[in-house]
C-alpha positions as CSV (number, residue, x, y, z in Angstrom):
1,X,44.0,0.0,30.5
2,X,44.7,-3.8,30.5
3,X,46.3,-5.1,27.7
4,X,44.7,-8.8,26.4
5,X,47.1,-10.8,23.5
6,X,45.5,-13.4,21.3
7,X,48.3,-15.1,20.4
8,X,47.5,-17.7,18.0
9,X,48.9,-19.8,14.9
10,X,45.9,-20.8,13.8
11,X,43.8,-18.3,14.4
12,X,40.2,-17.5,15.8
13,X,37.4,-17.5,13.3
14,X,36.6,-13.8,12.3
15,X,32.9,-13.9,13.9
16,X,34.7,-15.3,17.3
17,X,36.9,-12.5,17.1
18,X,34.3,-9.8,16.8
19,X,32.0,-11.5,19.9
20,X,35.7,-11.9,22.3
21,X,36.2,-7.8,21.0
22,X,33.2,-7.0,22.0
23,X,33.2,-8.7,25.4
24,X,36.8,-6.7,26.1
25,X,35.7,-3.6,25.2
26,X,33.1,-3.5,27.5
27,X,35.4,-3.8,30.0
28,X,37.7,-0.8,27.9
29,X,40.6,-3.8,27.5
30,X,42.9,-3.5,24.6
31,X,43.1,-6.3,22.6
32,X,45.8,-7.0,20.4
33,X,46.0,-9.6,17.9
34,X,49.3,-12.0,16.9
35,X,48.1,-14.1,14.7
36,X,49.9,-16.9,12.1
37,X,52.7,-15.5,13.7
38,X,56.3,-17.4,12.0
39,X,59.6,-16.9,14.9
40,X,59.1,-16.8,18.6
41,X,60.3,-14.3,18.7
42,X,57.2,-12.5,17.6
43,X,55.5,-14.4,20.5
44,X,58.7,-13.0,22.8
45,X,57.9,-9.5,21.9
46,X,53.9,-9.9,22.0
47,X,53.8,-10.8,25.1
48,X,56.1,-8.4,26.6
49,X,53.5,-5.9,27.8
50,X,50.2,-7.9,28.3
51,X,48.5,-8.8,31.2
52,X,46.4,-11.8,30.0
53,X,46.7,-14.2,27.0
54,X,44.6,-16.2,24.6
55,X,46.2,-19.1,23.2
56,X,45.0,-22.2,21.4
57,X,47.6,-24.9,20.8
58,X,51.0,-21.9,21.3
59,X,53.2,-23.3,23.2
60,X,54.1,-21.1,26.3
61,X,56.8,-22.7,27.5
62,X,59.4,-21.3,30.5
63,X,61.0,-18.6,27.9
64,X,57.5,-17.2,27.0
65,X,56.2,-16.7,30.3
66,X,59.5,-15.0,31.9
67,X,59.1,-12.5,29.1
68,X,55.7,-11.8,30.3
69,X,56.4,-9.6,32.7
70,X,53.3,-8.7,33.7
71,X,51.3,-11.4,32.8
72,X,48.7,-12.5,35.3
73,X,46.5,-14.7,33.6
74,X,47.1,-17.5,30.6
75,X,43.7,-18.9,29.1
76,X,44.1,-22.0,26.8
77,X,41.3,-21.8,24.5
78,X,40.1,-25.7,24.9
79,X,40.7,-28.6,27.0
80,X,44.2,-30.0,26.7
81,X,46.5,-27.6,28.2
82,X,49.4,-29.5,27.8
83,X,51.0,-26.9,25.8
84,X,51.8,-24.3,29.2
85,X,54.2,-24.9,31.6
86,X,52.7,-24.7,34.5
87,X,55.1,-25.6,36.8
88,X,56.7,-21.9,35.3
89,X,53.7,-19.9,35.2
90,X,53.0,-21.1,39.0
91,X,56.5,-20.2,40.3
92,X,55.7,-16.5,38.3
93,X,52.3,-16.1,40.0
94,X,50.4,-16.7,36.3
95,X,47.2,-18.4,36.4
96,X,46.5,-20.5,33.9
97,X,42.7,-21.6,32.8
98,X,41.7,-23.7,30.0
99,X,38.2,-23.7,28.9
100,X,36.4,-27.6,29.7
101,X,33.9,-28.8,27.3
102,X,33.3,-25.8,24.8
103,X,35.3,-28.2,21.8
104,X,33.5,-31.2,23.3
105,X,30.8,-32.0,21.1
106,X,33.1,-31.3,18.0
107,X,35.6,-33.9,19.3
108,X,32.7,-36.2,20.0
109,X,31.4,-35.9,16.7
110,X,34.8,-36.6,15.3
111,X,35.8,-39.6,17.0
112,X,32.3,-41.3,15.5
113,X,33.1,-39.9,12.3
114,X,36.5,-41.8,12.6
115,X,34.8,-45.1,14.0
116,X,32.6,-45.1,11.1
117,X,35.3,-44.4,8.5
118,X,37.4,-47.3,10.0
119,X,34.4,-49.8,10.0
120,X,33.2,-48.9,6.5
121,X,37.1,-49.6,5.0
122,X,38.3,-46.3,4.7
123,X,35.5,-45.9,2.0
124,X,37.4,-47.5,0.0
125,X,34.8,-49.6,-1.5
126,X,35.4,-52.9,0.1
127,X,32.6,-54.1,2.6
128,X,32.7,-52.5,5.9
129,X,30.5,-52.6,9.1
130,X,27.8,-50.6,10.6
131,X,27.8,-49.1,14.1
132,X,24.6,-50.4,15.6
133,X,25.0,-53.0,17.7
134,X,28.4,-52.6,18.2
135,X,30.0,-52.2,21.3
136,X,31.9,-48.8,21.9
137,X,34.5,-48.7,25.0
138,X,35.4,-45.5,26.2
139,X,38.6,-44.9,27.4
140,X,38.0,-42.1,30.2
141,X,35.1,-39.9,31.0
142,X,35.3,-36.3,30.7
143,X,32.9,-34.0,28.6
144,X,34.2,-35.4,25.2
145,X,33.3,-39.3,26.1
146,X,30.3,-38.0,27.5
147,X,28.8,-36.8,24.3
148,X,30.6,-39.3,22.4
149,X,28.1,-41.5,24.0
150,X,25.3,-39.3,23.9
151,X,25.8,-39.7,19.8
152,X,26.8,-43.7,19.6
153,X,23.7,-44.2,22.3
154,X,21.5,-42.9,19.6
155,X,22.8,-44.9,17.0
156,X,22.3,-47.8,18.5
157,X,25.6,-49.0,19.8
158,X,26.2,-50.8,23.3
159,X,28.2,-48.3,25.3
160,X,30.9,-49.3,28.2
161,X,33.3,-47.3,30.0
162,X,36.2,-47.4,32.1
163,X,37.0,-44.8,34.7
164,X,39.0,-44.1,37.7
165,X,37.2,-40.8,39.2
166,X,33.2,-40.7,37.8
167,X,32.3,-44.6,38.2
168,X,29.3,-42.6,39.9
169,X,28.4,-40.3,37.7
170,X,29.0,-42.9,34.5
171,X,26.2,-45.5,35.9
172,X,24.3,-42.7,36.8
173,X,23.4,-42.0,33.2
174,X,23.1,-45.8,32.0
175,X,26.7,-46.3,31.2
176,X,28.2,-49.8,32.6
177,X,31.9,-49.6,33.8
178,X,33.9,-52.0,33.3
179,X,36.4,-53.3,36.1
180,X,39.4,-52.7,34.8
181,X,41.0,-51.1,31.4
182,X,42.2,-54.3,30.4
183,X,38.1,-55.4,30.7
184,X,37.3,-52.3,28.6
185,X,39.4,-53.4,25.4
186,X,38.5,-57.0,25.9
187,X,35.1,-56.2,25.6
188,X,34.8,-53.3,22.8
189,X,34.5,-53.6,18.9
190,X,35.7,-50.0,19.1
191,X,37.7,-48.3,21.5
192,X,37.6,-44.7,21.7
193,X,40.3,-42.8,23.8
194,X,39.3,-39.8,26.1
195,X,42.3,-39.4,28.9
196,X,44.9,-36.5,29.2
197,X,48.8,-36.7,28.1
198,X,49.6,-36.5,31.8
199,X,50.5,-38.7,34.8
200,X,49.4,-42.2,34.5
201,X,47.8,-42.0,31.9
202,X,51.5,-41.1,30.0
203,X,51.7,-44.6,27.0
204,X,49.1,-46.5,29.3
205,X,47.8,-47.8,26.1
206,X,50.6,-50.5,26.2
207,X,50.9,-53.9,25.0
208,X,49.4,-55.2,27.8
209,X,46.2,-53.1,27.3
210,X,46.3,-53.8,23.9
211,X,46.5,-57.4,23.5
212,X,43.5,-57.6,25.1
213,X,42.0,-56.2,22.1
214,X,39.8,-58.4,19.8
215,X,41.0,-59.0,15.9
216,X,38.8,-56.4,13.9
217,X,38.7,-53.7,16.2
218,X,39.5,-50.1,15.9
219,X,41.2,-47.7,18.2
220,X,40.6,-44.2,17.7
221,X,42.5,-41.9,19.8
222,X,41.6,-38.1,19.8
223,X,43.0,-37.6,22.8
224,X,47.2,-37.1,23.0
225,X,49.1,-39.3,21.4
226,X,51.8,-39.6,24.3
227,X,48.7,-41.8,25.7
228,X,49.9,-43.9,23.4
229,X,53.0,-46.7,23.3
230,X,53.9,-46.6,19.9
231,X,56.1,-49.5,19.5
232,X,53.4,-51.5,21.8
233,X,50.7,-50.9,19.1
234,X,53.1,-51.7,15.5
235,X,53.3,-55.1,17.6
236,X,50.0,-55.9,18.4
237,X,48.7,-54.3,14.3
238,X,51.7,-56.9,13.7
239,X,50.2,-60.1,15.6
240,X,46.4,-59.1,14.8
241,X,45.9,-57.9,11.2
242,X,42.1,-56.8,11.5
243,X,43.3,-54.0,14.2
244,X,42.7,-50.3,12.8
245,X,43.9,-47.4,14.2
246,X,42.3,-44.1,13.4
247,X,43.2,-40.6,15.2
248,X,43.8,-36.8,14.5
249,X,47.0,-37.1,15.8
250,X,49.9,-38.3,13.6
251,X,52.2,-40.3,15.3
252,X,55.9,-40.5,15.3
253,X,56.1,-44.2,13.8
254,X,54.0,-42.7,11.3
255,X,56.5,-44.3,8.1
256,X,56.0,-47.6,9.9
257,X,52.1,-47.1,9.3
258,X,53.1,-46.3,6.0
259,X,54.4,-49.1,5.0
260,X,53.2,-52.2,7.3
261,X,49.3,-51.0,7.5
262,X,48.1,-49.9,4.0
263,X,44.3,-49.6,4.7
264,X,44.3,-49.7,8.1
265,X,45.0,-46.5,9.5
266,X,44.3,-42.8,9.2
267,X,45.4,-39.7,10.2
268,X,44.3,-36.2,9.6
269,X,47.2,-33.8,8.2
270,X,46.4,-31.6,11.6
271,X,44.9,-31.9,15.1
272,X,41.1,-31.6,14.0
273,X,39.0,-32.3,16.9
274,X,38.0,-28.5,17.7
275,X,38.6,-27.2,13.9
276,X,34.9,-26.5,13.9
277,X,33.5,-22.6,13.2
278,X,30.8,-23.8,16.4
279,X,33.5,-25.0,18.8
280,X,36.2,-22.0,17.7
281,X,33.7,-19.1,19.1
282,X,32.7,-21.1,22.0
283,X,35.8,-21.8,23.0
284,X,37.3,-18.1,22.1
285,X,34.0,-16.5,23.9
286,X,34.6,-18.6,27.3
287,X,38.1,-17.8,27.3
288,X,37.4,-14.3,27.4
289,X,34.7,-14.4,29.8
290,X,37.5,-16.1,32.4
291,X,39.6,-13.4,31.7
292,X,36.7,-11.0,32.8
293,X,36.0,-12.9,35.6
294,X,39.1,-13.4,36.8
295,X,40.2,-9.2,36.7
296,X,36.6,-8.4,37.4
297,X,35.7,-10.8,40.3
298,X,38.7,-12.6,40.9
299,X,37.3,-15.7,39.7
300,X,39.9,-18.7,38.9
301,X,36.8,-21.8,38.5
302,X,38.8,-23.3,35.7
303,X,42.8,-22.5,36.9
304,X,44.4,-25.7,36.3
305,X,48.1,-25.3,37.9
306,X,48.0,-25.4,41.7
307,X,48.1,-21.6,42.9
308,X,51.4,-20.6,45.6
């Protein structure tokens, strides 16, 4: 009988753990459950004798996955997979998978709800802004910029994007890309943030992106926020005083914020994109199914690190 860990800090909700225990005893996997766990060391021992794993933000670093001894398959439940050495899991023969576009639309539906609370002054009773009419930038095109423009199109906003790899498939669907990223923040009233915390794209919100940025406009990154050059944005909140910066992440400078930009920044307490009950079982239920697939029919369709 395999054995399949969810190992999770924050954990599935119940009804997403009934539907991924259903899917696994079909197949007559054990499941086994490791959740709000406190040491690694719980995560050492865990993962000892299990043959796949369900993770959402865990961290499975080097250490993790050497004491995964028979490990065969890592699924991160969501996009960002940042959290998984895959450089270790490759050398090991671990396949790792995350799960594209089942926390999109929650994402998408956050960044506008950060746009919004940005533009209307934090709701802090001063006079704020509306959306329609505005022009919203997207920074990058995967499945959460996608919906994030499905929702702004239908509020009437002006929608632009830059990207490297779907210029295509972006006009296709009425977007206009812009030339370069330096065009994209030039031309936005918001800029919304969409690329991963890896290669290039590693701080490439620098200074010299950012100064292109018009007085009054809001960044909102729900992305990573190693995208982001810290010390690049204080300067340019410093030289334009109408710049707002909104995200789920909290960043490092965060005391800086504190005390230079009363009023013009937020940050939730946790990463908050896919907290939603609809985007925890969809993500939980894919996650599964890849595991299926990948003992049943040796399918790897979403394996992210580069196989031996």
């Amino acid at each position: 009988m395999r054995k399949i860990l969810i190992a999770t800090e924050k954990p599935f909700a119940p009804v997403a753990i009934k539907k991924i225990s259903k899917i696994f005893d079909k197949e007559n996997y054990e499941l086994v459950m490791l959740e709000r766990y406190a040491s690694k060391q719980e995560l050492l021992d865990a993962v000892a004798d299990a043959e796949a794993a369900i993770i959402r933000s865990d961290k499975f670093d080097e250490e993790v996955l050497e004491a995964g001894k028979k490990l065969k398959i890592v699924v991160r439940a969501g996009a960002g997979y940042d959290n998984v050495d895959l450089e270790a899991a490759t050398k090991r023969n671990i396949v790792v998978m995350n799960t594209p576009g089942q926390n999109a639309n929650a994402v998408a539906e956050l960044a506008i709800g950060l746009a919004i609370f940005g533009l209307r002054e934090l709701y802090s009773g001063k006079p704020g802004g509306e959306m329609r009419g505005r022009t919203l930038g997207l920074h990058g095109f995967g499945y959460v910029a996608r919906n994030v423009f499905r929702i702004a199109r239908a509020m009437g906003m002006k929608v632009i994007v830059y990207t490297q790899y779907s210029k295509g498939a972006a006009a296709a669907i009425g977007l206009k890309v812009t030339n370069s990223l330096e065009q994209l923040y030039e031309k936005s009233d918001i800029v919304s943030i969409h690329v991963p915390a890896r290669g290039v794209h590693i701080k490439s919100v620098s200074y010299d992106i950012l100064k292109h940025l018009k007085d009054g406009s809001i960044i909102v990154n729900t992305a990573r926020k190693e995208v982001i050059n810290e010390p690049d944005l204080i300067k340019i909140m410093e030289e334009k005083p109408g710049i707002k910066y909104m995200s789920d992440l909290t960043p490092d400078a965060e005391a800086e914020f504190v005390e230079k930009f009363p009023g013009r920044y937020f940050f939730t307490p946790k990463k908050a994109g896919a907290q939603t009950a609809e985007a925890n079982l969809n993500a939980g239920v894919a996650a599964a199914e890849q595991i299926v697939g990948y003992f049943e029919n040796n399918d790897a369709t979403h394996q992210v690190n580069k196989p031996k």
